[in-house]
N, C-alpha and C positions, 0 to 999 in steps of 0.2 A: 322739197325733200332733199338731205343730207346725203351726197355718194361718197362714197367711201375711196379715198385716195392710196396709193403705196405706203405711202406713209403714215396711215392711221389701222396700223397690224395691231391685233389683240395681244399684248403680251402680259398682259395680267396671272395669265395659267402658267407660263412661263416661269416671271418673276416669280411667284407662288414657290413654285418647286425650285429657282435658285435660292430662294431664302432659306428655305425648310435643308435644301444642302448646306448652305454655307453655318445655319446653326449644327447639321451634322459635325461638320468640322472643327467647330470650337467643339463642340462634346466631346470631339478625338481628342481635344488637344488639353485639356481638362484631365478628361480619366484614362491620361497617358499612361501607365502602370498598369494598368487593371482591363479588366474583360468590357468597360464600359467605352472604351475605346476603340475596340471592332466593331461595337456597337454604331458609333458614331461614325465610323468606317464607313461602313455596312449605308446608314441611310445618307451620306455624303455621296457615295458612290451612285445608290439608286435614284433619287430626289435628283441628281446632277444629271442624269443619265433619261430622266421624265421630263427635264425641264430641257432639254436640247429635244427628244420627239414631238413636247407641245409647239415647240416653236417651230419644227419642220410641215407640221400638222397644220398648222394655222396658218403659215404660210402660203 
């Protein structure tokens, strides 16, 4: 049976929610002019901000 080392941390939940921010961020940066860009703010900020708890969490 397989033990699990320091080195084999789940960051899949993690990356998840860096991705889902860093598409935030193109969206900001896209519908720079307009209200679709606090939008993209908005889930940049949150998504970035889930994706450092899952990683504290998992840790």
């Amino acid at each position: 049976m397989a033990t699990q080392t320091e080195s084999d941390k789940g960051i899949g939940l993690p990356l998840a929610f860096g991705l889902i921010a860093a598409l935030g961020a193109v969206g900001m940066l896209i519908g720079a002019p307009d209200i679709e860009a606090a939008w993209g703010f908005a889930a940049a900020i949150v998504f970035g901000a889930l994706a450092v708890v899952a990683l504290h969490v998992q840790g």
